[in-house]
Structures are given as structure tokens and as C-alpha cells.
C-alpha angles and dihedrals in degrees: 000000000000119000098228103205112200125231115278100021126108124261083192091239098188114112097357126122108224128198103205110196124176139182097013088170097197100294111147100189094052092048097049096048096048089055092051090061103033082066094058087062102073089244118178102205134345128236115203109200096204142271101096097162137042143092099014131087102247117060099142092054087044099054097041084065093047098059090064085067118113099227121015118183120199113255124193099256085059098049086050099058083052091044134006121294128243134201091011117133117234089267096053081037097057099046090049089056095044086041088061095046081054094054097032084063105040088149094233110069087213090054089045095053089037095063098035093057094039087062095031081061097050105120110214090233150031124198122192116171107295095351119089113190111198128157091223111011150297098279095045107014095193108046110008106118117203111206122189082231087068090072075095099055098075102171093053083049099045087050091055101044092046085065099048117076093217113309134047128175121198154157131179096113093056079220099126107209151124117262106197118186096237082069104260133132126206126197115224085247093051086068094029082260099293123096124181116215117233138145114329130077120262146170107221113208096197091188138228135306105186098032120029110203092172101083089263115094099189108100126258137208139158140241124202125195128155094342101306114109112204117196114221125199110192111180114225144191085282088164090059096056089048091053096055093043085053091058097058111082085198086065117070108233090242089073093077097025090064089050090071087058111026107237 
């Protein structure tokens, strides 16, 4: 069962090594994958960043792993399978609705209530000391998405650093990458994928492990350990996931056709 750490409180981060995952989307194949290799790296304890479900085939088995993590935030793929979703297009629309029905008839009436309070509980943030965990961004933790295009849009980025004490992880964009607050954004090959924290303030995208939007469709997630962040790429059965996606009508087959190339 997840430890579900509410906002505010301290997940005691010194001298812990930490695995930080983020928009699974309900692909199977990704996350288990991701947490094969996350336990060949000695962690201590996971942060999932949200988004847990959405646009793949398997949100049940998805959501049955996440709850082992030690910290899961809520994402707004997951609040739209509880309520209706907004600002999603037909496609994202569609597989929230199917994803619910999947949920709705899980076939075992424990298993049903089990996973519906378990995402009715996320909270939409974590703080711990200087570290802020959010799915979107510090000013809207649930849909804010932060672009590296927005480097050139000062005054949003102003706005968001000016609510985050020195560090801040997210997801939500599938885009991994260093925000620094002198505007700049760094790629995870531009610092040989690891980057050590100092002085000055930055948002941390720590990518996606279930839907790659960054050319590369092998999954990413981050470690963190004594100040230093280390991007990890870990290649999947991509094909797997696209064949199942194939075989729900409810999911477009784009869905699965954009996984190959990331995108």
C-alpha cells in the first residue's frame, strides 16, 4: 500500500535516495519496466508525480503498483476518471471515460472501492523542506503546464518561482529538463543527464514514464540522492502497449502510433 504523505509534512529527504516517476498513463509495460530498474539502483523510497491513468489500456494494474510508492500526488488524468474532465480533446476524453468504466467494473467490488479511494485521497502537492513535488506547477498544481518554450515568457515564470523555496519536481508536459530562474532550460543531454542542485532556484520535469513527448520513446524518470538528479532512460515493449491500445475501440489508435516516436 502507498504511504500517502500529506502536504506539508516531511518525507525526511537526508540521506534518502529517492526514485521520482511521473504520468504513467496506464501503460503496463513502461511502468514495469521503470520499476525493474528503479530496484537495481539501491532507492530508498518513489515519488509518483500523478497521472497515473490515461490514454493506455491498463489503468487498474497501473494503479495497484502505484499505490507501493512512498509519496503519490493526484494528476489531472486521474481527477478526470473521478469527475469530469476539462480541457481535455475527444481522444484524451474518450480514454478518461473508457478508463472509468474500467474502473467502475473491476469485476471484485474490494478492488473497485480500493482503487477509488486510493485516487479520491491523492493530495495535488508534497512539500519537504526546500523541495516542492507538484504534477503541473507551483501556481496550479493540477493543470499548469510548464514548456521550455516558456523561458520567454518572464513574467509566468517569475510568478512561479516566486512561489517555490528552491526546488520544485514535476511532470505534467512529458518534456524532462532543468528550469533555472535566470530563464533558461536545460535538456538532460545538454549536462550528460545528471544535474547537481545548488544555489540557485529550479523547476525539475522529471518526464514521463508511460508517454515520451521529447522525441525519445524510451521512458524517463529521475533519481535524487544528496543533491545530485540523474535522468534515466530505460527502453520498453513499446510494441505491446500499442497493440493493446489498438484493440480498444475507446482508445484512438494515435494513442499508441505517437508512443514509437515519442511524440
Amino acid at each position: 500500500m502507498c504511504h500517502i504523505v500529506r502536504p506539508g509534512s516531511s518525507g525526511g529527504s537526508s540521506g534518502v535516495k529517492r526514485a521520482i516517476i511521473s504520468d504513467i498513463h496506464s501503460n503496463l509495460e513502461s511502468l514495469e519496466t521503470v520499476l525493474d530498474d528503479i530496484a537495481t539502483q539501491n532507492v530508498d523510497e518513489i515519488y509518483c508525480l500523478g497521472d497515473i491513468v490515461g490514454y493506455g489500456p491498463n489503468p487498474r494494474e497501473c494503479i495497484d503498483r502505484a499505490m507501493r510508492c512512498r509519496v503519490c500526488l493526484l494528476g489531472n488524468h486521474d481527477q478526470g476518471a473521478m469527475f469530469d474532465p476539462e480541457g481535455f480533446n475527444s481522444g484524451a476524453e474518450r480514454a478518461i471515460f473508457w478508463t472509468r468504466a474500467q474502473l467502475e467494473n473491476s469485476g471484485n467490488g474490494a478492488d473497485q472501492h480500493r482503487r477509488w479511494d486510493f485516487l479520491g485521497e491523492l493530495p495535488r502537492n508534497h512539500q519537504d523542506g526546500d523541495m516542492l513535488f507538484v504534477h503541473g506547477s507551483a501556481r496550479n498544481p493540477l493543470n499548469e503546464y510548464v514548456f521550455p518554450e516558456d523561458i520567454y515568457n518572464h513574467r509566468k515564470l517569475k510568478k512561479i518561482f516566486s512561489l517555490i523555496r528552491r526546488y520544485a519536481f514535476q511532470g505534467h508536459t512529458h518534456v524532462p529538463g532543468v528550469f533555472t530562474e535566470s530563464f533558461n532550460f536545460l535538456s538532460p543531454d545538454e549536462f550528460d543527464y545528471e544535474y547537481r542542485l545548488g544555489g540557485e532556484k529550479v523547476m525539475i520535469n522529471v518526464g514521463s514514464v508511460g508517454q515520451p513527448r521529447d522525441g525519445d520513446p524510451r521512458s524517463c524518470y529521475c533519481i535524487l540522492e544528496d543533491g545530485l538528479v540523474r535522468f534515466r532512460r530505460v527502453e520498453y515493449a513499446v510494441d505491446r502497449t500499442i497493440e493493446k491500445i489498438y484493440a480498444v475501440p475507446d482508445l484512438d489508435n494515435f494513442l499508441g502510433d505517437r508512443l514509437r516516436d515519442g511524440r
